[in-house]
Short mmCIF file of the C-alpha atoms (twelve columns), coordinates in Angstrom:
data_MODEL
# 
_entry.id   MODEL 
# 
loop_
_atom_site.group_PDB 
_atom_site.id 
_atom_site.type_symbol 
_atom_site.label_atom_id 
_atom_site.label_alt_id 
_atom_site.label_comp_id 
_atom_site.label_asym_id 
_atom_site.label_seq_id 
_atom_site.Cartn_x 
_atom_site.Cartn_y 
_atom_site.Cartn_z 
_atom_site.pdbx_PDB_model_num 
ATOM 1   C CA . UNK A 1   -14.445 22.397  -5.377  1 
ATOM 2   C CA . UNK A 2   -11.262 22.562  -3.728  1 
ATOM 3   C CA . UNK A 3   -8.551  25.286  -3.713  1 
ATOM 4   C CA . UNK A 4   -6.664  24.156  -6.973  1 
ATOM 5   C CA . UNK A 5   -9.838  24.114  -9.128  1 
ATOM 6   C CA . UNK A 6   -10.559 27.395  -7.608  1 
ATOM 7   C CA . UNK A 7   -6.623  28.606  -8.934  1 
ATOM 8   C CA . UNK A 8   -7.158  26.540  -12.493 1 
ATOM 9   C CA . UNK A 9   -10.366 28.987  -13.256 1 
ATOM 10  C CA . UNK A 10  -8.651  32.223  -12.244 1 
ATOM 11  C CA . UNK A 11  -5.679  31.576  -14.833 1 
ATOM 12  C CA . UNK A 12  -8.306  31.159  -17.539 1 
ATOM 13  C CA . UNK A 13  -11.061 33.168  -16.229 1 
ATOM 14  C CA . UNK A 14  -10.118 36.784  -17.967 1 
ATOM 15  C CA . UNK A 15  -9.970  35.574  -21.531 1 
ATOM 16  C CA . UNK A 16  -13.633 33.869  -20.904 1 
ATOM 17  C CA . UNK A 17  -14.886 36.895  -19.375 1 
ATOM 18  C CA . UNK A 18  -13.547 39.267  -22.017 1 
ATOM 19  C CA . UNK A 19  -15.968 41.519  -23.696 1 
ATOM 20  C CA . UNK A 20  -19.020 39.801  -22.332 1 
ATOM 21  C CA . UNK A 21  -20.117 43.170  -20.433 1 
ATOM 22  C CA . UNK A 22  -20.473 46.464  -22.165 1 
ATOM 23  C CA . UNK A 23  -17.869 49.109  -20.471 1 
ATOM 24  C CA . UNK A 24  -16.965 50.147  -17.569 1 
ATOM 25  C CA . UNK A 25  -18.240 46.881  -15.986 1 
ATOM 26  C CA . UNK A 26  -16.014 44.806  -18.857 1 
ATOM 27  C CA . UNK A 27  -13.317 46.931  -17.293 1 
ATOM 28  C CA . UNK A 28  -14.031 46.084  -14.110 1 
ATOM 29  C CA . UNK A 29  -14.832 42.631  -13.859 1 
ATOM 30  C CA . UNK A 30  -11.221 42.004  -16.111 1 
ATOM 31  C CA . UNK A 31  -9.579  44.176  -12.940 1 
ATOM 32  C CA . UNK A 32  -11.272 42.027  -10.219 1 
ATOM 33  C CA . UNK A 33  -10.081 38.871  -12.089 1 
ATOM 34  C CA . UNK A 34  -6.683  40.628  -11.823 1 
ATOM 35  C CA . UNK A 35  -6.876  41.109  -8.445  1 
ATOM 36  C CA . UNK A 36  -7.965  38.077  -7.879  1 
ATOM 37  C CA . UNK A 37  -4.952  36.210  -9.499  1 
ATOM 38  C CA . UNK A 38  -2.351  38.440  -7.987  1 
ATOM 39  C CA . UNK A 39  -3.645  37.978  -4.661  1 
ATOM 40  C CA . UNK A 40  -3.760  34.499  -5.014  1 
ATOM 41  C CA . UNK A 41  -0.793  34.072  -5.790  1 
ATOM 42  C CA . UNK A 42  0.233   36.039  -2.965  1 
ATOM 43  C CA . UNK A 43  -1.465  33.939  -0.306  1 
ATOM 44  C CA . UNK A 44  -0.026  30.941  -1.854  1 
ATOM 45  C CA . UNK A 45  3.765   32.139  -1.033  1 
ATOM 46  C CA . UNK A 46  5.219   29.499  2.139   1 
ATOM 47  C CA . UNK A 47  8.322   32.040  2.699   1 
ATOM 48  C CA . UNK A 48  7.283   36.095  2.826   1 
ATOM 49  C CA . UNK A 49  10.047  38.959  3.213   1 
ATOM 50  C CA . UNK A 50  8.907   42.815  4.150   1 
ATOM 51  C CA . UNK A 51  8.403   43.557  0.465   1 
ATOM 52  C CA . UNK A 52  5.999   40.917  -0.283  1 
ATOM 53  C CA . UNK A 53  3.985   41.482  2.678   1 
ATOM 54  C CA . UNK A 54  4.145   44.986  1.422   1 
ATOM 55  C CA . UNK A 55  2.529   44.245  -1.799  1 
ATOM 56  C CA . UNK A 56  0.189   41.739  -0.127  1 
ATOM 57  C CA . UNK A 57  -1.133  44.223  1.807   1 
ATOM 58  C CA . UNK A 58  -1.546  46.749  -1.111  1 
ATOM 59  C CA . UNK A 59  -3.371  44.112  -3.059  1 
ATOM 60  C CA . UNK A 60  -5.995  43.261  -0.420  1 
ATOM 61  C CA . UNK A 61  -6.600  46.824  0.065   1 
ATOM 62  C CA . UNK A 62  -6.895  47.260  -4.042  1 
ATOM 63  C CA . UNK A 63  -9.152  43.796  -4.088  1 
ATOM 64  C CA . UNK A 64  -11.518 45.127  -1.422  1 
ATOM 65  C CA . UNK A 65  -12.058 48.116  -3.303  1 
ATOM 66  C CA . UNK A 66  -12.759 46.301  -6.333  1 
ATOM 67  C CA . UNK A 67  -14.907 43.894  -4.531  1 
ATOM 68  C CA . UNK A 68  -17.103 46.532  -3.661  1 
ATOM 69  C CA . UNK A 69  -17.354 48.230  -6.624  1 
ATOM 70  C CA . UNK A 70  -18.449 45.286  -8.641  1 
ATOM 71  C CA . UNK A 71  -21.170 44.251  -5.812  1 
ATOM 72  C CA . UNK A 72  -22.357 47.916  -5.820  1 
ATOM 73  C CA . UNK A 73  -22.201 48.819  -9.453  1 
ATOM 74  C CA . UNK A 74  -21.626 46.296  -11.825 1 
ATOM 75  C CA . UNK A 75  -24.004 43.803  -9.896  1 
ATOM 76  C CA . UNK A 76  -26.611 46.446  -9.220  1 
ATOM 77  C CA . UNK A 77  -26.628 47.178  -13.184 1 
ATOM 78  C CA . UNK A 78  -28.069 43.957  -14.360 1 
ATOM 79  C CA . UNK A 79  -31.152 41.841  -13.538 1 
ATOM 80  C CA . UNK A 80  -30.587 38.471  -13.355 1 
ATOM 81  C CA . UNK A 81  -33.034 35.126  -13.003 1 
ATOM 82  C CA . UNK A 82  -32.451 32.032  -12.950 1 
ATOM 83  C CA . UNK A 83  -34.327 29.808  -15.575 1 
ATOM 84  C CA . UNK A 84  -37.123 27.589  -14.832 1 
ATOM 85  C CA . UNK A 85  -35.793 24.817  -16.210 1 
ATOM 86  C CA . UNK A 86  -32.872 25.554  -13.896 1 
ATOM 87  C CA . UNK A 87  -34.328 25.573  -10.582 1 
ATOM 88  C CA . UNK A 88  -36.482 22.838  -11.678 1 
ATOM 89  C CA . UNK A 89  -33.108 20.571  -12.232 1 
ATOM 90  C CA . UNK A 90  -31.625 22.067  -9.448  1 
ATOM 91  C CA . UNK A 91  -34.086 20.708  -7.362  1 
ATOM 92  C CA . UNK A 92  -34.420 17.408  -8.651  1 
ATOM 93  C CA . UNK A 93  -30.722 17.068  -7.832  1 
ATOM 94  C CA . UNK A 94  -31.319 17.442  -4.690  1 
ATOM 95  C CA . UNK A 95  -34.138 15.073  -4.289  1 
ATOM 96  C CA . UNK A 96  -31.568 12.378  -5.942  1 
ATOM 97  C CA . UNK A 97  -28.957 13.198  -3.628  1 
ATOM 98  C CA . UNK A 98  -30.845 12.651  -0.754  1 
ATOM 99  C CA . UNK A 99  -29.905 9.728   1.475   1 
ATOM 100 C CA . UNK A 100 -33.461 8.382   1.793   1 
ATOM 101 C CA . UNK A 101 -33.919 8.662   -1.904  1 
ATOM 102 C CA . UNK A 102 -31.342 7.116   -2.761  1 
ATOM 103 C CA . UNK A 103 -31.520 3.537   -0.299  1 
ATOM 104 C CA . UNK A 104 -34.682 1.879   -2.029  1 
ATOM 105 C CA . UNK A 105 -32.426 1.290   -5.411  1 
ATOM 106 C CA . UNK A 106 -30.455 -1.170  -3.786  1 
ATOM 107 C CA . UNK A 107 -33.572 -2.936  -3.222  1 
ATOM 108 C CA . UNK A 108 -34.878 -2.639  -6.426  1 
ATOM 109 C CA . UNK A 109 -31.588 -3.710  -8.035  1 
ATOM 110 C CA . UNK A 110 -31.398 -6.877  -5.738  1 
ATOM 111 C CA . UNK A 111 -34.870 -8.123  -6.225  1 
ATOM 112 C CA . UNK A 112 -35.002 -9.451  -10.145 1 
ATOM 113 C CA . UNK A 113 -32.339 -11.951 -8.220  1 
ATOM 114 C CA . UNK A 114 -34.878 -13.354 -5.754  1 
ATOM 115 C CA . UNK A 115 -37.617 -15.144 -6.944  1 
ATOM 116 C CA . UNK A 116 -39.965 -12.810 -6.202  1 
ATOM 117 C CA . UNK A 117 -41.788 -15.427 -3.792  1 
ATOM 118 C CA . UNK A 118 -40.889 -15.282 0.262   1 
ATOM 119 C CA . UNK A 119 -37.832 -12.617 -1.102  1 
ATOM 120 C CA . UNK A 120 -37.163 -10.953 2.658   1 
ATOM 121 C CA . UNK A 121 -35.111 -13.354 3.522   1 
ATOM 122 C CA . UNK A 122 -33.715 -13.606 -0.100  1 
ATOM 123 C CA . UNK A 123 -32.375 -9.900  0.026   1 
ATOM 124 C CA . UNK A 124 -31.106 -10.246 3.454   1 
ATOM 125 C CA . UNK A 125 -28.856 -13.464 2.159   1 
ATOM 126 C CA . UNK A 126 -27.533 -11.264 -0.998  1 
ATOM 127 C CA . UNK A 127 -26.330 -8.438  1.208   1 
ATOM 128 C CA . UNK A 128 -24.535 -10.829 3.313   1 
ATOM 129 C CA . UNK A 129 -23.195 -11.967 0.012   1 
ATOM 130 C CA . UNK A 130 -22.127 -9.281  -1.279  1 
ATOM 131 C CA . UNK A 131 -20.684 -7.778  2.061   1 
ATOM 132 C CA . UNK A 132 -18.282 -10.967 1.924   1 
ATOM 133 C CA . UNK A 133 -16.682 -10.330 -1.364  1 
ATOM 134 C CA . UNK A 134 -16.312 -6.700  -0.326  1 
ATOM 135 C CA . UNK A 135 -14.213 -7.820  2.495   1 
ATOM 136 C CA . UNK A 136 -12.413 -10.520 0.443   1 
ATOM 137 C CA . UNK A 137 -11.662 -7.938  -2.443  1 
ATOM 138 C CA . UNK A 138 -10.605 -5.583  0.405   1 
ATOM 139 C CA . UNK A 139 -7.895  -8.595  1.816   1 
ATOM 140 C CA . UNK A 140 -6.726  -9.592  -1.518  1 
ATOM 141 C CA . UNK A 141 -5.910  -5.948  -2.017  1 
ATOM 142 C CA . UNK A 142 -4.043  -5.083  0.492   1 
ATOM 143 C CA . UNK A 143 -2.148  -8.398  0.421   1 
ATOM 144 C CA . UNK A 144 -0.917  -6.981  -2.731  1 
ATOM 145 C CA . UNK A 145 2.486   -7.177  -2.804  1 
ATOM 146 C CA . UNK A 146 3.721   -3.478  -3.653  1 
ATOM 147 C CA . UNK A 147 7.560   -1.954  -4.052  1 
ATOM 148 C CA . UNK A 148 7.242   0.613   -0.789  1 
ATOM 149 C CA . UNK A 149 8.640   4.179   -1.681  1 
ATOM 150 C CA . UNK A 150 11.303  4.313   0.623   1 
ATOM 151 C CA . UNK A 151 11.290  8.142   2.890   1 
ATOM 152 C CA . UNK A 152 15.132  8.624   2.674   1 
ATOM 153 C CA . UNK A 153 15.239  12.488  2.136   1 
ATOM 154 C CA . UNK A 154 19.279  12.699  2.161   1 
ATOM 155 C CA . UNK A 155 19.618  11.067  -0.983  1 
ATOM 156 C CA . UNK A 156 19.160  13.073  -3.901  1 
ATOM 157 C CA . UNK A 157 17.287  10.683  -6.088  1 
ATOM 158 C CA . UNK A 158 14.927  7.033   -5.495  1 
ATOM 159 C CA . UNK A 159 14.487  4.668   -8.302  1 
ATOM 160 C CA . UNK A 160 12.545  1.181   -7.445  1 
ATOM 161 C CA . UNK A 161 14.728  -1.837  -7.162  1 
ATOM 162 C CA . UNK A 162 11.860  -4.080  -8.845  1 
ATOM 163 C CA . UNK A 163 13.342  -6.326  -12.175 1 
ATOM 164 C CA . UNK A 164 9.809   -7.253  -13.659 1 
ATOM 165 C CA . UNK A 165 10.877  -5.278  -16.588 1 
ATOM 166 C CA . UNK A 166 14.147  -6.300  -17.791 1 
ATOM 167 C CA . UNK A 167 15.698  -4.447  -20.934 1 
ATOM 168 C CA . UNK A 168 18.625  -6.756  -22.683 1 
ATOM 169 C CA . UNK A 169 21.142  -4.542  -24.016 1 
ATOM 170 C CA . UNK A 170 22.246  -5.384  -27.485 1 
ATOM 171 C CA . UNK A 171 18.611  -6.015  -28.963 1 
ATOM 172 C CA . UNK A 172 17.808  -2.293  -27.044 1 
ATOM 173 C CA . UNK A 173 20.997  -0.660  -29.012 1 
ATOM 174 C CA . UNK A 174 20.323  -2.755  -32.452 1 
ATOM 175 C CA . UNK A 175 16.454  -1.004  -32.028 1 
ATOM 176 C CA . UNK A 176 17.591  2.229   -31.434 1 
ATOM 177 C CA . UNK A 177 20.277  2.063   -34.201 1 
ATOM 178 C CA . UNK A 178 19.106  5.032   -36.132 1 
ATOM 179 C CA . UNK A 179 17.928  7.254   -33.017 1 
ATOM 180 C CA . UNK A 180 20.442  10.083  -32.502 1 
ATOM 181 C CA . UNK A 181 19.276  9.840   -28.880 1 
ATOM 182 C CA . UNK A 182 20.658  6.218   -28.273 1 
ATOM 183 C CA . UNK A 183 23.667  7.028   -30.474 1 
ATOM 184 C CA . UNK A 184 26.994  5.598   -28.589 1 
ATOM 185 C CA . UNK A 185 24.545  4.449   -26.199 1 
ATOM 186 C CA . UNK A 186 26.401  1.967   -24.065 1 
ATOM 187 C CA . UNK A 187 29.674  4.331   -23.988 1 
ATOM 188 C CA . UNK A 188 28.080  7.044   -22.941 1 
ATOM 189 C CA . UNK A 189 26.792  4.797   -19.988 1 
ATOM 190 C CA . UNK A 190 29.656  3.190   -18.930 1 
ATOM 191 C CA . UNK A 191 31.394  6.671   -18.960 1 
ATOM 192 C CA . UNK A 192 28.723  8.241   -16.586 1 
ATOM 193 C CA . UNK A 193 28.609  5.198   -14.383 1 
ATOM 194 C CA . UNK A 194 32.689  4.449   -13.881 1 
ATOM 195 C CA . UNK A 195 33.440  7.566   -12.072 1 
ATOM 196 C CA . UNK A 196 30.563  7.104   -9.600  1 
ATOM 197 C CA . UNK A 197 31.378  3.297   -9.154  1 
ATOM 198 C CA . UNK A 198 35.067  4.812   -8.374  1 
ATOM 199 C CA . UNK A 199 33.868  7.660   -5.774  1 
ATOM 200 C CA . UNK A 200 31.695  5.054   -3.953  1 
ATOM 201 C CA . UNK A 201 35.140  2.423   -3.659  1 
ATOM 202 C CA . UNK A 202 36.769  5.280   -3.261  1 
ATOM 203 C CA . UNK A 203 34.729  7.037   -0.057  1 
ATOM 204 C CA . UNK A 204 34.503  3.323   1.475   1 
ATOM 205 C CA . UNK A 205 31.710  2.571   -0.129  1 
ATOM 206 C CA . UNK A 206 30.066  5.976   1.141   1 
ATOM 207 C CA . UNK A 207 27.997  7.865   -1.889  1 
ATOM 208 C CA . UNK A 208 27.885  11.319  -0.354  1 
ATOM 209 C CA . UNK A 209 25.754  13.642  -2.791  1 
ATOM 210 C CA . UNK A 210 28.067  16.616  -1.032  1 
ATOM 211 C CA . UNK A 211 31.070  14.577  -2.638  1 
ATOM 212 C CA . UNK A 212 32.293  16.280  -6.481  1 
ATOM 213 C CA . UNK A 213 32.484  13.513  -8.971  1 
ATOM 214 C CA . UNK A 214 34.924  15.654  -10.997 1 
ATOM 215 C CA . UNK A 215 37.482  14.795  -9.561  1 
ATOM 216 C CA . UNK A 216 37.322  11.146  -9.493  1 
ATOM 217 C CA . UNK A 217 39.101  10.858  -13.207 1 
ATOM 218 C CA . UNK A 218 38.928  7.869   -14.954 1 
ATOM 219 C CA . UNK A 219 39.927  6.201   -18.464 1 
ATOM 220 C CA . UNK A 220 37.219  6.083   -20.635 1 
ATOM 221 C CA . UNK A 221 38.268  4.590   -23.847 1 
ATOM 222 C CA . UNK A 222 36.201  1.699   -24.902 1 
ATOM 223 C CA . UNK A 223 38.916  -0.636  -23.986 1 
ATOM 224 C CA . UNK A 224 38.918  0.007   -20.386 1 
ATOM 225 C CA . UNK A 225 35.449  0.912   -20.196 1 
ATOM 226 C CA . UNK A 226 34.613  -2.454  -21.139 1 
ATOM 227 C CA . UNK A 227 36.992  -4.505  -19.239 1 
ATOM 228 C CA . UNK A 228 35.924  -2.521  -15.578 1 
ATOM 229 C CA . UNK A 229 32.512  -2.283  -16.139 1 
ATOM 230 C CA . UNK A 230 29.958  -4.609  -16.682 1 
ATOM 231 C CA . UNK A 231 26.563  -4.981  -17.111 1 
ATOM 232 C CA . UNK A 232 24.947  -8.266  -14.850 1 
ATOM 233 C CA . UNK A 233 23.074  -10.611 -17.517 1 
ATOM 234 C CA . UNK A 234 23.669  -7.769  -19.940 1 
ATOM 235 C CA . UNK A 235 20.495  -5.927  -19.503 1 
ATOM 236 C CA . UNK A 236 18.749  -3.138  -17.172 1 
ATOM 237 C CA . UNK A 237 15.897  -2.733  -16.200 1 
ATOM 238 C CA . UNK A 238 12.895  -0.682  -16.641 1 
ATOM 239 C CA . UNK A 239 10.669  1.753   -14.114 1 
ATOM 240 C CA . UNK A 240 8.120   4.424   -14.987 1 
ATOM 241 C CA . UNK A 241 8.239   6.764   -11.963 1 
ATOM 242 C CA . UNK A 242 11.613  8.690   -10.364 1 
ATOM 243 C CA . UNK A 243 11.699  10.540  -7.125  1 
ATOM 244 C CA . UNK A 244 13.575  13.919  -6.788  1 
ATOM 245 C CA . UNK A 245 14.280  14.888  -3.455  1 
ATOM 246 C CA . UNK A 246 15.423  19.109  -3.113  1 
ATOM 247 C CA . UNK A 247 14.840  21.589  -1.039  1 
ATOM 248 C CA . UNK A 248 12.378  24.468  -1.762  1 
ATOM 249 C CA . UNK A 249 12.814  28.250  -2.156  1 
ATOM 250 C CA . UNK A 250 11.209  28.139  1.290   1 
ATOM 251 C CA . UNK A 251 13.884  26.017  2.802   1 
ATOM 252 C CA . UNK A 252 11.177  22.757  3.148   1 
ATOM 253 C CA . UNK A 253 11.900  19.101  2.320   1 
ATOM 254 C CA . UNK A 254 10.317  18.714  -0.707  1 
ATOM 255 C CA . UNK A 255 9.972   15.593  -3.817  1 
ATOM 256 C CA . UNK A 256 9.321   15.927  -7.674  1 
ATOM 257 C CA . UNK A 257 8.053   12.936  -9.267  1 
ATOM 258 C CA . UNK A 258 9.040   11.950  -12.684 1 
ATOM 259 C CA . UNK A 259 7.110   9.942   -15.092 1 
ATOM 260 C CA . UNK A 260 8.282   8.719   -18.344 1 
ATOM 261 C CA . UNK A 261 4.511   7.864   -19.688 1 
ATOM 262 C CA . UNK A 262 3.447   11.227  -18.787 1 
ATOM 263 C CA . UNK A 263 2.973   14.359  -20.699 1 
ATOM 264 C CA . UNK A 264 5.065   16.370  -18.554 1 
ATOM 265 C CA . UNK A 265 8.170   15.071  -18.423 1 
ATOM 266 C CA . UNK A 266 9.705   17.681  -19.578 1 
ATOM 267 C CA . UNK A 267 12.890  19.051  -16.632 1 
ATOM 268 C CA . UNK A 268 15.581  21.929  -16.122 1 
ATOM 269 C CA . UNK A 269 18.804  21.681  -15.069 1 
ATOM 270 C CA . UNK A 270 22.042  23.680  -13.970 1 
ATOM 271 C CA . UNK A 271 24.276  23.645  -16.494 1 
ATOM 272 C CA . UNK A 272 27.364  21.803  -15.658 1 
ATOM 273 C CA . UNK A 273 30.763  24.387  -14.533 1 
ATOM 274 C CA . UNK A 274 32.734  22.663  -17.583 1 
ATOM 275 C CA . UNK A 275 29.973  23.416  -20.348 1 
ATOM 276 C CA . UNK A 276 30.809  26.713  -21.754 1 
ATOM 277 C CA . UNK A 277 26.741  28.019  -22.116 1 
ATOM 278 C CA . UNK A 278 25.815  32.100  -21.611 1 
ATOM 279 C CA . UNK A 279 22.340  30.395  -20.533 1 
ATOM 280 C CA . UNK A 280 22.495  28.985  -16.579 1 
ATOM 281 C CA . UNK A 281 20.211  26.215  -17.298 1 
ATOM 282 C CA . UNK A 282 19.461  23.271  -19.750 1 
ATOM 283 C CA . UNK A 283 16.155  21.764  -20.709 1 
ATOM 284 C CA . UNK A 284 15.826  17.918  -21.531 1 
ATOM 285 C CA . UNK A 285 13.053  15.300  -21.862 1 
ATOM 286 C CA . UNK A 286 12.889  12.196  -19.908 1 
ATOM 287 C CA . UNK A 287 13.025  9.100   -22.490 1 
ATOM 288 C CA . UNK A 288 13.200  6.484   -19.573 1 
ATOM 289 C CA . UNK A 289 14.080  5.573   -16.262 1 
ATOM 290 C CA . UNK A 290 16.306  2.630   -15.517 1 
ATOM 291 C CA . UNK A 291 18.665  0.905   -13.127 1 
ATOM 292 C CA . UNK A 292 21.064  -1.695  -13.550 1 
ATOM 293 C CA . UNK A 293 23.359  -4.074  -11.473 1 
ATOM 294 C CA . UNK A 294 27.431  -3.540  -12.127 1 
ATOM 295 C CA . UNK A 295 29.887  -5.669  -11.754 1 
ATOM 296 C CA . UNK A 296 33.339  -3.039  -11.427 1 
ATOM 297 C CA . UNK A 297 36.529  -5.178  -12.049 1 
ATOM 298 C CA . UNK A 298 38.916  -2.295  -11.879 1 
ATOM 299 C CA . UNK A 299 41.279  -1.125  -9.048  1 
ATOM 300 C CA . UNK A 300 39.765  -0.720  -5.351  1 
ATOM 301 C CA . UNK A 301 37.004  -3.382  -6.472  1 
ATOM 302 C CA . UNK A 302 36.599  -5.975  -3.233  1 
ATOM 303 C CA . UNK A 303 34.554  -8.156  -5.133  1 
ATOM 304 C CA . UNK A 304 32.759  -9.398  -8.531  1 
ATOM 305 C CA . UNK A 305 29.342  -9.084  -6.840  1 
ATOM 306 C CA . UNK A 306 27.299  -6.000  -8.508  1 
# 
């Protein structure tokens, strides 16, 4: 058990404790659980002020007290045993887990492939065997050719440059017809990717995250959006996983990792200075994660390369 299982039972552990005990102990074992969450959570803070290691302090002094009370009373009030069946399995476990135990199966598993005449040196030829296409399996994996997560904390946000999963355009916006989601789909792109094509030629080709897109204004009608930017081979392409760099409450380096296949993909963002919200934040769902290679014809381009 490691420290994450031993947080995932404390959030659950009061409900499944609740009313199993007649009072005061039901009482008490639902403020120990308590205690025990609170202080966790505690311990788990990376960045403390006076307050917190105020309350910290409080709590472990509460927690002890509780700690002793339920070993003292509660503990004291009931007789427990453990079943016979119980110790009986427990130690059969460990007879199974024990090294010695355990090495004759290998043996036993090998020798229906010998012919069960002269089969020493039989065995002894199958491990060597088998040890080879370990090793070989262990080669041919890490000969794998893999896309390496570049460890560039300044930028805000790392998306693979792999194309094994290219996404053509028009047969992507002809599906997607009747989703509101994809509605004005290629417009909408165009318009968010123009004014960052036109900070980058206009920084020198420098994409500083510090930089305010803003103010880089652009034409977006249709018209021009389509003559200055284009998409390479008229598709993008396709990844599953995003990396968010940011910078924790407790002023660390830290990276989110977005999945589009996963369950939790759900995110929260600042709302932008030009929405007029009451609320500071908006909530979206990641539908996919893609990059694609421009080709910018408009002013300040050098080139037609993307």
């Amino acid at each position: 058990m490691v420290a994450r299982d031993f947080k995932d039972l404390l959030q659950c552990a009061i409900p499944a404790f609740e009313a199993l005990l007649p009072d005061p102990h039901n009482s008490q074992v639902a403020q120990l659980l308590f205690l025990l969450v609170h202080w966790h959570s505690l311990a788990k803070l990376r960045l403390h002020t006076d307050e917190t290691l105020a309350v910290f302090k409080k709590v472990t002094i509460c927690l002890s007290i509780e700690l002793r009370t339920f070993a003292n009373v509660t503990c004291t009030s009931f007789s427990t045993k453990e079943l016979q069946h119980e110790a009986e399995a427990c130690k059969r476990h460990q007879a199974r887990n024990n090294a010695s135990a355990r090495e004759h199966r290998t043996s036993k598993r090998r020798f229906p492939q010998t012919n069960k005449r002269n089969f020493m040196p039989q065995l002894a030829s199958i491990e060597q065997r088998q040890t080879h296409i370990r090793q070989i399996r262990t080669e041919i994996e890490t000969q794998k050719k893999l896309d390496p997560v570049p460890d560039v904390p300044d930028q805000h946000h790392i998306i693979g440059k792999t194309q094994n999963f290219p996404v053509d355009i028009v047969p992507f916006v002809q599906r997607h017809s009747n989703d509101p989601a994809a509605a004005d789909f290629v417009h909408k792109l165009k318009s968010h990717l123009l004014p960052h094509i036109q900070m980058m030629h206009g920084c020198s080709g420098r994409l500083d995250q510090d930089l305010d897109v803003s103010r880089f204004k652009c034409d977006c009608s249709l018209a021009h959006l389509d003559s200055n930017v284009i998409f390479k081979g008229d598709r993008f392409y396709k990844h599953m996983i995003m990396r968010l760099n940011f910078t924790s409450y407790d002023m660390r380096h830290e990276t989110e990792v977005l999945n589009s296949r996963s369950s939790n993909r759900n995110i929260m963002m600042l709302v932008s200075e030009d929405t007029p919200s009451d609320h500071a934040y908006c909530y979206a769902r990641v539908l996919g994660i893609f990059h694609a290679n421009i080709i910018y014809t408009g002013p300040r381009s050098i080139d037609y390369l993307p």
